[in-house]
C-alpha positions in Angstrom: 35.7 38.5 0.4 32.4 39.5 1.5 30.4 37.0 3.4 26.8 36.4 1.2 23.7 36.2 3.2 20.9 34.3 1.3 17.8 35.9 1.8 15.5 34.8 4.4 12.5 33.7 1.6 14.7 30.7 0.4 15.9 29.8 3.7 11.9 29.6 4.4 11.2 27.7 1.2 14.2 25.2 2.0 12.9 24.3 5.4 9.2 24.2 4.1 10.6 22.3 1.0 12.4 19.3 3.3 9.3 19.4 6.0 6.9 18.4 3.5 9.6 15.3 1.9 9.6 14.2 5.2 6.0 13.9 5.5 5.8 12.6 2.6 8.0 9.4 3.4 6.7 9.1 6.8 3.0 8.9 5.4 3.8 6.1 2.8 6.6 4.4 4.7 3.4 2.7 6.9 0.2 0.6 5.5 -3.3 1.7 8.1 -6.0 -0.4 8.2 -9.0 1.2 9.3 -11.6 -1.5 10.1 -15.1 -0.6 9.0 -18.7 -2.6 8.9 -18.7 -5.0 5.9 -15.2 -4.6 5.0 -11.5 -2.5 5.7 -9.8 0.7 3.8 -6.1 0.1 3.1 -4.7 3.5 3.5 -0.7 4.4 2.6 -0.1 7.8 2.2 -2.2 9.1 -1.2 -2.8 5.5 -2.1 -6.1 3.7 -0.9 -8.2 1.4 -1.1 -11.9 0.3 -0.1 -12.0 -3.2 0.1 -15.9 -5.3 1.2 -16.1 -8.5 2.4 -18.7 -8.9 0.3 -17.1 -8.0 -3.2 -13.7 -10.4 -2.6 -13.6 -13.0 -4.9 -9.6 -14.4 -4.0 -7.8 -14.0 -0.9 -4.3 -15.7 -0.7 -0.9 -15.2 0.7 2.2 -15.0 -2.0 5.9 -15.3 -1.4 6.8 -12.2 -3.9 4.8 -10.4 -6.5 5.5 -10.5 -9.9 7.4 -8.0 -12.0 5.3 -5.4 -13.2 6.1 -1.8 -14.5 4.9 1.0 -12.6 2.6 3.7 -13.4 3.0 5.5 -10.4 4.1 5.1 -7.2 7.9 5.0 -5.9 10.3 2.4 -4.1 12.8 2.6 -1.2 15.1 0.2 -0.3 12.2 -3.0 1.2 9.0 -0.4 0.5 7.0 -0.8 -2.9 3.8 1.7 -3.2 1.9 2.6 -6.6 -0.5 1.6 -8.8 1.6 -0.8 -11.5 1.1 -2.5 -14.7 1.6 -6.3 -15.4 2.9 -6.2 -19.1 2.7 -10.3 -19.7 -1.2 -10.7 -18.5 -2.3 -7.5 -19.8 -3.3 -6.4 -16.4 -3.8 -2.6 -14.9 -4.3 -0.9 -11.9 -3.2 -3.3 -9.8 -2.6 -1.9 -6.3 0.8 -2.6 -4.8 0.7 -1.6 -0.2 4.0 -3.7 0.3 5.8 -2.6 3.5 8.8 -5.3 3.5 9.7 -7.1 0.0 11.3 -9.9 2.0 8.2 -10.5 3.6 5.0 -12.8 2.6 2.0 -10.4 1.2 -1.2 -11.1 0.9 -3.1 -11.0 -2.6 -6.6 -9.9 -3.2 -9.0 -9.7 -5.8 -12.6 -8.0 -5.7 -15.2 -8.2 -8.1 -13.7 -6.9 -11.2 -11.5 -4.6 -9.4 -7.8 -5.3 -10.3 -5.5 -6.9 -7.7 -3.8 -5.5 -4.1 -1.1 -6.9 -2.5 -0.1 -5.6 0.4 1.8 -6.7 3.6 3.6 -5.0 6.7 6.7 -4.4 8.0 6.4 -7.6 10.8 5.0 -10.6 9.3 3.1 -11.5 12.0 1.1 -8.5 12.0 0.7 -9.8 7.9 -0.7 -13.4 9.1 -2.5 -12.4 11.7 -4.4 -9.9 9.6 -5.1 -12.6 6.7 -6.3 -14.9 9.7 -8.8 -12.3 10.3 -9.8 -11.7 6.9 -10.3 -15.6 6.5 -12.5 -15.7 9.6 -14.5 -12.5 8.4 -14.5 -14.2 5.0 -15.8 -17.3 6.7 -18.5 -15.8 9.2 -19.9 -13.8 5.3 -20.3 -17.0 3.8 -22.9 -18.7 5.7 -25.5 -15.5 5.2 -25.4 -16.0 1.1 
């Protein structure tokens, strides 16, 4: 039987196909903050979000989040990223950042911007960031 050699194209096309899944995961398998004047960007992978001290009307930290349907995004075993849809309050567009289910996240509303919750993989890194947001939240107030 003759040995079949696959062409060297879909060898290429294989090994391009699994670098860029890879790259993929490892993007969205991490929440960045990038700290800014005024405010944060929450950045995981294609998903982001501006957020201004300024514009934040609720800031709180919740055990779980609730069930919603998703209208994009994907999960993975503990990791929950997308934009989702909460069917019993009529909600949409709420932004999900969750790095560890298990884990407290934090919940934020802007303006009339739908909610974000989002967290990280060590939940001290989650309360210490939401003890930082409290006291940038806190130092905002006193110049309204």
């Amino acid at each position: 039987m003759a040995i079949r050699k696959r062409h060297w194209l879909w060898n290429t096309v294989i090994a391009l196909t699994i670098v860029i899944c890879l790259a993929a995961f490892i993007l969205h398998s991490k929440n960045w903050i990038r700290q800014e004047e005024g405010g944060f960007t929450l950045i995981s992978g294609f998903y982001y979000s501006e957020v201004h001290y300024d514009s934040i009307k609720q800031v709180s930290i919740v055990p779980r989040i609730p069930e919603m349907e998703r209208e994009n995004g994907f999960s993975a075993w503990a990791i929950e990223k997308g934009i989702f849809r909460d069917t019993v309050q009529g909600l949409e567009g709420i932004r999900v950042y969750v790095d560890n289910l298990k884990n407290p996240k934090i919940m934020l509303q802007q303006g009339e911007s739908p909610l974000i919750y989002f967290n990280f993989k060590d939940s001290l890194e989650t309360a210490s960031f939401y003890e930082n947001l409290l006291e940038a939240l806190e130092k905002k107030e006193p110049e309204n």
